[in-house]
N, C-alpha and C positions, 0 to 999 in steps of 0.2 A: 504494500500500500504506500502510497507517495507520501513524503514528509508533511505536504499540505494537508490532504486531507485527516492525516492524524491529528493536525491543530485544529482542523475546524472541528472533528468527532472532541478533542477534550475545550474547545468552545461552546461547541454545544453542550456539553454537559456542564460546564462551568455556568452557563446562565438558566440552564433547566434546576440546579442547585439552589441559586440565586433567585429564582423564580416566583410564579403562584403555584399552587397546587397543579396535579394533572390530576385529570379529571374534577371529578367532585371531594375526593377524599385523601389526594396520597400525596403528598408532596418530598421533593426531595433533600435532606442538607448533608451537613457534615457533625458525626461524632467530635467526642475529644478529640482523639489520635487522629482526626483528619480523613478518616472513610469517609464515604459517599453511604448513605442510609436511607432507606426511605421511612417518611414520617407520616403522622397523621395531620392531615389539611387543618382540621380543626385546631387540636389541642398542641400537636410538637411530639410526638410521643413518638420513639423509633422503635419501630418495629424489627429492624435489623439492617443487616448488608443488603445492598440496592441489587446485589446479583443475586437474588434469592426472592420468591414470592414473599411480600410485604403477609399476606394471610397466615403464613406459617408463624408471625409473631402475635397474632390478632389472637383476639380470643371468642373461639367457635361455639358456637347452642345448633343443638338440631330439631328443627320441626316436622310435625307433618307435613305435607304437601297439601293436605286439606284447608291448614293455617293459611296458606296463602290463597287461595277462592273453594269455595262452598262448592264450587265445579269439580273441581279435587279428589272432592269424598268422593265422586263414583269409579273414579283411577285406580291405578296402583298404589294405593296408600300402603301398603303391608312390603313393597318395592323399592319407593323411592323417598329420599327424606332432602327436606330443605334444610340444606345449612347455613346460617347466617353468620357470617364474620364481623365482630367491632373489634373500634379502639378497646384496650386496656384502660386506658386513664379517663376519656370521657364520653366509650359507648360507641360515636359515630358508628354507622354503617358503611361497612369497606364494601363486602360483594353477600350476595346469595346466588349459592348455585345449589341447581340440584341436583343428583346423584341416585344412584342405588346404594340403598341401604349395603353398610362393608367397605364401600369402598375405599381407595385414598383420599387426599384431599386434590382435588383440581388444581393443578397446578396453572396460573394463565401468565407469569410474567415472569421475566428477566434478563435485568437490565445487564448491559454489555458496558461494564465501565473502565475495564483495562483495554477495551477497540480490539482486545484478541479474537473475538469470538464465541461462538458456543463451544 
């Protein structure tokens, strides 16, 4: 990869850091020691290293599928469960995905902050 485009890729992270939030919930700073972390929009609250899904530091509740529409109930409720992820320190709602019951957790993001790669 060209030396240029490596400055603009730690450009852009530099102002994605410095930034608002993405999306509605997650935004990005820096720890003590200077990692790159992703936070919560709301509150500040680091959920961990920015290379890693932000939900694996959230804290998860699982519902019915029914919970979310009265349509539900005649599904696979006994199948599928709604997992809801927030912040730790003030709640916020990161994601809800749903799954079959057992699963893992859905992994949906990670971020590329050394520009190596996956």
């Amino acid at each position: 990869m060209p030396t240029d485009a490596l400055l603009d890729d730690a450009g852009a992270l530099a102002a994605a850091v410095s930034g608002p939030p993405i999306g509605d919930s997650i935004a990005l700073s820096h720890d003590e020691d200077g990692t790159v972390v992703t936070s919560c929009g709301e509150c500040g609250y680091a959920f961990g290293p920015a290379d890693r899904d932000p939900k694996l530091g959230a804290v998860m509740r699982e519902r019915s599928i029914a919970d979310l529409s009265p349509l539900n109930a005649e599904g696979m409720t006994e199948r599928l469960v709604a997992r809801h992820f927030h912040c730790p320190q003030c709640a916020l709602l990161l994601a809800v995905n749903v799954q079959q019951v057992g699963d893992p957790i859905m992994l949906e993001w990670r971020l590329d902050v050394d520009g190596k790669g996956a």
